[in-house]
N, C-alpha and C positions, 0 to 999 in steps of 0.2 A: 693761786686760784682756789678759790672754797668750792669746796664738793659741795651739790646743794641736793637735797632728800624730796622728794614730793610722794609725799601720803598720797595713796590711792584708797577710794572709798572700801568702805567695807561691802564686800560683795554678799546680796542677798542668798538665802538657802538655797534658792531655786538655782542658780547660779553658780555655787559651789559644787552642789549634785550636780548640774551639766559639765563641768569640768570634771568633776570625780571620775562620772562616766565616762568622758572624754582620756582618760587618762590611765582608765582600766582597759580602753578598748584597743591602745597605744600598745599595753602592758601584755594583752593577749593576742597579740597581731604577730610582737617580739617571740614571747615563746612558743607560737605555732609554728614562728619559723625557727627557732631553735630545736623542734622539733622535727619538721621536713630535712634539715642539715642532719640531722642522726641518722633520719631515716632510710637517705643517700647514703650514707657511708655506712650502713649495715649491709645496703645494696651493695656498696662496693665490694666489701668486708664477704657477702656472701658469692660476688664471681669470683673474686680472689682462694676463696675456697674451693668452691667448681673445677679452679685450675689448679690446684693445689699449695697453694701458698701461704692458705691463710693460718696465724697464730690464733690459738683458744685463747690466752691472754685476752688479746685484744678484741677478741668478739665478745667475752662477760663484759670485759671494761666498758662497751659501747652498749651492752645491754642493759649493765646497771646506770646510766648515764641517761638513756633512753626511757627508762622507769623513772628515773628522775627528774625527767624534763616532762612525763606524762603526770608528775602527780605535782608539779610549777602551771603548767595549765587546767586540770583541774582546779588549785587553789584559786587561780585568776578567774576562771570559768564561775566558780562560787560567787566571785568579791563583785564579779562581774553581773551577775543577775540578784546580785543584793542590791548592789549601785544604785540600776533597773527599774528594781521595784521601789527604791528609796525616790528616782525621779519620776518617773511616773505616779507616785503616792503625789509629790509636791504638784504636779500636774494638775492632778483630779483636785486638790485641796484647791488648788487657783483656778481654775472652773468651777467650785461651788462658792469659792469669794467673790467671784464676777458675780453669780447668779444672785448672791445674800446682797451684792452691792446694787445690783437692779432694784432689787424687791425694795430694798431700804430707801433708792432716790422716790420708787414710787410713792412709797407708803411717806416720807417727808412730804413730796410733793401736794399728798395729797390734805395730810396736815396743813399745808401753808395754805391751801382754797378754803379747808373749812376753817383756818382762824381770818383770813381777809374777811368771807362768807359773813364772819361773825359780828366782824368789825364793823364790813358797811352796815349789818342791822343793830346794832348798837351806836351806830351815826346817825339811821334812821330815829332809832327810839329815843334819842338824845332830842333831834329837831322835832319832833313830836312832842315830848317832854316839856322841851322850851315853848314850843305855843300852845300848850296846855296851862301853861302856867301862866303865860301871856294871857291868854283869855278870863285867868280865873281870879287875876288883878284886874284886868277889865272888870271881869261880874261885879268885885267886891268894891271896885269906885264908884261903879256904876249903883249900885246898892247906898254906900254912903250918900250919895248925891242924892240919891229920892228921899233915905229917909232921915236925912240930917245925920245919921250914925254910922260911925265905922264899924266895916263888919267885924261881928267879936267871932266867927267860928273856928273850931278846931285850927291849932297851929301845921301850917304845914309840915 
């Protein structure tokens, strides 16, 4: 049996930053809560203390741990309102392409009235043209016939 591959289209920007976002938000969701789980066991860490039980060992190890998981959400918290602004920028750009895309059908639109506009008066002055021209073979038969001569004026 052939394994068969189906290409998936290439996803547009807009698109990728929705998933980006999507993926950072996964990513800071993870280490808040890796963070809440320290945060618990410092608690535990400090009744066990209370009672007296507890090792210093074990409490820097959870505090260096704790700083370390504080500065994994920070980094995400960063990557995460970069993300943000990168979709939100794609946003605004695709709201002022709608907007350039209105203005543009309009201003086509309006192109296409004044070349029709143009056209039927160039239809007109055409049929105007032609019976102007009609009449002015008229004149000049009409001329030859009175006076036995064809007319000699200016060539059209």
């Amino acid at each position: 049996m052939e394994a068969t591959t189906r290409a998936e289209p290439a996803a547009s920007p807009f698109e990728q930053a929705r998933r980006a976002l999507s993926a950072l938000e996964r990513e800071e969701a993870k280490a808040r809560h890796g963070l809440a789980l320290l945060e618990w066991q410092e608690e535990q860490l400090s009744a066990a203390a209370r009672r007296g039980v507890e090792k210093a060992g074990k409490r820097e190890d959870l505090a260096r741990q704790k700083a370390a998981q504080w500065g994994v959400v920070r980094e995400v918290r960063e990557r995460l309102h970069a993300a943000r602004r990168n979709y939100e920028d794609l946003q605004r750009q695709a709201v002022e392409l709608q907007h350039a895309i209105r203005r543009e059908e309009r201003a086509v639109a309006q192109w296409q009235r004044q070349v029709k506009n143009t056209e039927e008066q160039l239809t007109r002055w055409q049929r105007l043209l032609a019976e102007a021209q009609a009449r002015l073979e008229q004149a000049q038969r009409e001329f030859g016939r009175l006076t036995g001569f064809p007319f000699a004026g200016p060539a059209p």
